[in-house]
Backbone as a ProteinNet text record, in pm:
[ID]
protein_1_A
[PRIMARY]
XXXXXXXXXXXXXXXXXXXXXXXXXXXXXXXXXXXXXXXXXXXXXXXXXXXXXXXXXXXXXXXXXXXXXXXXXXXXXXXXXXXXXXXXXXXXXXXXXXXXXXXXXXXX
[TERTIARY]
-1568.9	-1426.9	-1356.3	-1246.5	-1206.6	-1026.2	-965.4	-815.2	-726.9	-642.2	-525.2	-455	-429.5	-378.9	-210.4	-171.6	-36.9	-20.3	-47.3	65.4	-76.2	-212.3	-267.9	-312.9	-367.7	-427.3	-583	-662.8	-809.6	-844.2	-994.3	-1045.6	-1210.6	-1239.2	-1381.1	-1473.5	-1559.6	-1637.9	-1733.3	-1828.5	-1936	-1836.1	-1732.2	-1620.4	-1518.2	-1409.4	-1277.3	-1212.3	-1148.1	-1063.8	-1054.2	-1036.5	-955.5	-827.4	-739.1	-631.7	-600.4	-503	-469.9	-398.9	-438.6	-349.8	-235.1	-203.5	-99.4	6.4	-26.4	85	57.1	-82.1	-92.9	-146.5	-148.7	-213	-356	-393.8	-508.5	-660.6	-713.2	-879	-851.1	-861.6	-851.9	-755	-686.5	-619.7	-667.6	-769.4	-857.2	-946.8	-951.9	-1057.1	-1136.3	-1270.8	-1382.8	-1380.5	-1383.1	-1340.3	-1481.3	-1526.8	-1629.9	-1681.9	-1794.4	-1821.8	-1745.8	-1726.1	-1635.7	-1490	-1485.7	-1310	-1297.1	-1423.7	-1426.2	-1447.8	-1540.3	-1574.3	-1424.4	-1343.5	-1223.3	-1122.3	-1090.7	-1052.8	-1124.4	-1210.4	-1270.9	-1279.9	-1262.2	-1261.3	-1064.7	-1001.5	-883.4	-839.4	-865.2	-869	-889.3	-992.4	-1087	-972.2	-952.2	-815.3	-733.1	-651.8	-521.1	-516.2	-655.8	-687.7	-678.6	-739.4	-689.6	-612.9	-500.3	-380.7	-267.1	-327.8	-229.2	-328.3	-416.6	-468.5	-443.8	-419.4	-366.6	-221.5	-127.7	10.9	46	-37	-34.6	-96.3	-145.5	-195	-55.6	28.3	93.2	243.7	245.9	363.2	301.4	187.1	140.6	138.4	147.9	119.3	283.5	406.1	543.4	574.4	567.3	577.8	488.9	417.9	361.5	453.1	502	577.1	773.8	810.2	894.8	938.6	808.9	778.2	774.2	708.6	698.1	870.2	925.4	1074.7	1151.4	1109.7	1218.6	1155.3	1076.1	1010.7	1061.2	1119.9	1204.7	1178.8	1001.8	948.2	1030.3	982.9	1024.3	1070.7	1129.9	1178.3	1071.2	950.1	857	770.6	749.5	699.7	775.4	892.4	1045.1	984.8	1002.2	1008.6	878.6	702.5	628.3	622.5	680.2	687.2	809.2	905.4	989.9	934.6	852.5	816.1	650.4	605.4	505.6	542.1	671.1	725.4	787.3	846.2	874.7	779.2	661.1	583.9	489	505.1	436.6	555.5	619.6	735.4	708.4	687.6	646.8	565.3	423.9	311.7	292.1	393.1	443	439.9	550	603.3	524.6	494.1	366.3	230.3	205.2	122.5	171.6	269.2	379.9	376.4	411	436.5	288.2	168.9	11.8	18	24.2	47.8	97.4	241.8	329.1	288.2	182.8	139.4	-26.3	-102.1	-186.5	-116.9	4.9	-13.5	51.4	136	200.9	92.7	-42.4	-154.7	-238.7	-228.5	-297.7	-430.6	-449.5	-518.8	-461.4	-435.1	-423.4	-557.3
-541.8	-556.7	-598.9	-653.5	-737.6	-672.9	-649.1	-636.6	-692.9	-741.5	-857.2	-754.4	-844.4	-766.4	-749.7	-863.7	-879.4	-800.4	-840.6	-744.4	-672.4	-619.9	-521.1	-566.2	-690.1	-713.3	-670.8	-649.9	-651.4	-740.9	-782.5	-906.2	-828.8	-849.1	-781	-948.3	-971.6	-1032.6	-1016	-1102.7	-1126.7	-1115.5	-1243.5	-1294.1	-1307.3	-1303.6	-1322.1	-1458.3	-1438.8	-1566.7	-1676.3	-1809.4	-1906.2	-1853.8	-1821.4	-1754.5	-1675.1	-1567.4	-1437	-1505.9	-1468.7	-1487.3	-1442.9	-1341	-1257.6	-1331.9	-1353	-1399.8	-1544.2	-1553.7	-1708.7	-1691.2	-1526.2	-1538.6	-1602.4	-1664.6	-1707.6	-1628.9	-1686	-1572.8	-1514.3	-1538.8	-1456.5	-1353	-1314.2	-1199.2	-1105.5	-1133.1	-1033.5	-968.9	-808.8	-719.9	-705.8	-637.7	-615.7	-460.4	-402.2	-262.8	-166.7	-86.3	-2.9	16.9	85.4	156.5	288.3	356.8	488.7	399.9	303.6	280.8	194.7	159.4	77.4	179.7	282.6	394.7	463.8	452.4	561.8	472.3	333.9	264.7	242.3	235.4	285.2	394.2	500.9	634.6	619.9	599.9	560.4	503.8	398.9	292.1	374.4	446.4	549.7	637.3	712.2	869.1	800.9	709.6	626	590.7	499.4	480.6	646.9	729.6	845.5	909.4	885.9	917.4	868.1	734.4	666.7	692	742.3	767.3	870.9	996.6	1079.4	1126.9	1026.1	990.3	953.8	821	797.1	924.4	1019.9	1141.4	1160.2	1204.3	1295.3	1226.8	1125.3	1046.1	1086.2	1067.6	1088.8	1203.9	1342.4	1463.4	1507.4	1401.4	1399.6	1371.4	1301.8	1233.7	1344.7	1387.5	1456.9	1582.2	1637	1745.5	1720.1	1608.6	1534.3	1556.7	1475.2	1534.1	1708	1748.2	1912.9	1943.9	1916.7	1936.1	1933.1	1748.2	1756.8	1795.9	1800.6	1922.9	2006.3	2087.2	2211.7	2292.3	2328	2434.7	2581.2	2636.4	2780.1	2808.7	2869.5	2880.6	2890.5	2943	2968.6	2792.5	2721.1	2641.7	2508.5	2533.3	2455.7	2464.7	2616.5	2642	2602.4	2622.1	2506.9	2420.2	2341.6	2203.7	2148.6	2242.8	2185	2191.1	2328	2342.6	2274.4	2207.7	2123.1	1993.3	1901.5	1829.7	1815.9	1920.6	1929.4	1963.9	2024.2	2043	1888	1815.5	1694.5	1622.1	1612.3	1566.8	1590.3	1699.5	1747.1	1701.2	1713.1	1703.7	1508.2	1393	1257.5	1247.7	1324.8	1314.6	1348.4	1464	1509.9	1352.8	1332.7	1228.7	1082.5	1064.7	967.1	964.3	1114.9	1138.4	1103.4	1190	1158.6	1037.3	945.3	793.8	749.1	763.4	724.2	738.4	908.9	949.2	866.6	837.1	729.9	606.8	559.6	435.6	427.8	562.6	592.9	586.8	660.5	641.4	594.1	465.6	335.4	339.4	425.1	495.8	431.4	316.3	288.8	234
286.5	260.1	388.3	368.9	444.9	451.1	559.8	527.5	624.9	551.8	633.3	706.6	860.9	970.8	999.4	906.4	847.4	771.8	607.5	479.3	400	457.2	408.5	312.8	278.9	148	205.7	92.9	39.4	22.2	46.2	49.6	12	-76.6	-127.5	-117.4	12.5	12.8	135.3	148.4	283.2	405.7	403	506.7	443.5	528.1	528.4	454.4	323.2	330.3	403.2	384.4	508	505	423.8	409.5	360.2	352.8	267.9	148.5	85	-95.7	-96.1	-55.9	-60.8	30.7	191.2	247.3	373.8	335.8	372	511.2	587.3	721.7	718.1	844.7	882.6	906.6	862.8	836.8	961.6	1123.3	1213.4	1185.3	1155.9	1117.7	1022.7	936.3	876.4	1011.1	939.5	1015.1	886.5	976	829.4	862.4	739.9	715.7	768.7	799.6	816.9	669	690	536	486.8	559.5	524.2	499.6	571.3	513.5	384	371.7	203.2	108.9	143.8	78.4	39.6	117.2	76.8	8	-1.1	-111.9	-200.6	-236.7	-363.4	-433	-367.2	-406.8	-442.1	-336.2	-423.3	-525.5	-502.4	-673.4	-788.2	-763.8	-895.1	-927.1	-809.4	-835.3	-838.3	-859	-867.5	-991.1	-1034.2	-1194.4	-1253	-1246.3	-1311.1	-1300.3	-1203.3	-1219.6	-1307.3	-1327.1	-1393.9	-1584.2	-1575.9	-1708.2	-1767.8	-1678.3	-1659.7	-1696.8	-1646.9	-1687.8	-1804.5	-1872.7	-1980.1	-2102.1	-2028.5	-2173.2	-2152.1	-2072.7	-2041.1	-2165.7	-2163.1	-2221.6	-2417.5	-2426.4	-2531.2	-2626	-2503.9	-2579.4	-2596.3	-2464.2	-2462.9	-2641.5	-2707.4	-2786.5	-2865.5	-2886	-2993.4	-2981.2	-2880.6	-2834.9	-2889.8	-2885	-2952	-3119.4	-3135.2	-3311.5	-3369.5	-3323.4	-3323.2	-3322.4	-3223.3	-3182.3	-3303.9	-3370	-3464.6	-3580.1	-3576.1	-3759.3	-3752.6	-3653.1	-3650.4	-3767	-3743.7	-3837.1	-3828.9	-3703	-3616.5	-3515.7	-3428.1	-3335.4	-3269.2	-3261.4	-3171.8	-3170.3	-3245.9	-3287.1	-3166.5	-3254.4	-3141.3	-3020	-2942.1	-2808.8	-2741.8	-2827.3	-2760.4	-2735.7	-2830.9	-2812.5	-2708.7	-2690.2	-2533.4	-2439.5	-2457.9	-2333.8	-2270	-2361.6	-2351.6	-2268.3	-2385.5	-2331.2	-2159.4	-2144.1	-2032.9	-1925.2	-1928.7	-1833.2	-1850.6	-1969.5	-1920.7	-1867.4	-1836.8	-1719.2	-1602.2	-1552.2	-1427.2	-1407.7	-1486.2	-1463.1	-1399.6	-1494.8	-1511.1	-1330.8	-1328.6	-1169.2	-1084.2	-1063.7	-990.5	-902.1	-1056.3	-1066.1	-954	-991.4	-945.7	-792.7	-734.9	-618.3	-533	-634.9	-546.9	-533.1	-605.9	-594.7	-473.4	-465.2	-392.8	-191.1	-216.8	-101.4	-61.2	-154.1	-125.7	-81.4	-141.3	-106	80.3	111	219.3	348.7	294.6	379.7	410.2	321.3	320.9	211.1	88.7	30.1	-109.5	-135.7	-268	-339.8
[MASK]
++++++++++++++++++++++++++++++++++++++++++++++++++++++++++++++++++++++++++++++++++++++++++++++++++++++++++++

């Protein structure tokens, strides 16, 4: 792997681009990554993909938690289903934030 010394792109090959895709720097401005530092964007990619797979249950069981809401069987029935909904909110955000902190540490 290969990463631009400018705007941080990835370059998954033998060698470096003639140019970055992303912002047009010149192959000399690529570095070639170690193995532990390709190793840990890949391992990111993976926990990033399941974060965001993760997120999407979370919108899903929102919405099943929704429905429950308005069947407005029981009060006890009601009150799981808010409170489902709402902890997959948290849970939405949560997710969001790990994200946000990979991409802060160069770990996307």
């Amino acid at each position: 792997m290969w990463k631009c010394g400018v705007c941080g792109y990835i370059h998954n090959g033998e060698e470096a681009p003639e140019k970055c895709p992303k912002c047009g720097a010149p192959k000399e401005k690529f570095v070639q990554l170690t193995e532990e530092q390709a190793a840990l964007i890949v391992k990111s990619l993976r926990t990033n993909d399941l974060h965001m797979q993760f997120s999407h249950l979370m919108d899903k069981i929102a919405a099943i938690c929704e429905e429950g809401i308005e069947l407005n069987l029981d009060p006890g029935c009601v009150s799981l289903f808010k409170k489902g909904k709402e902890e997959c909110g948290v849970l939405k955000n949560i997710c969001k934030a790990e994200i946000a902190t990979h991409v802060a540490k160069n770990k996307w």
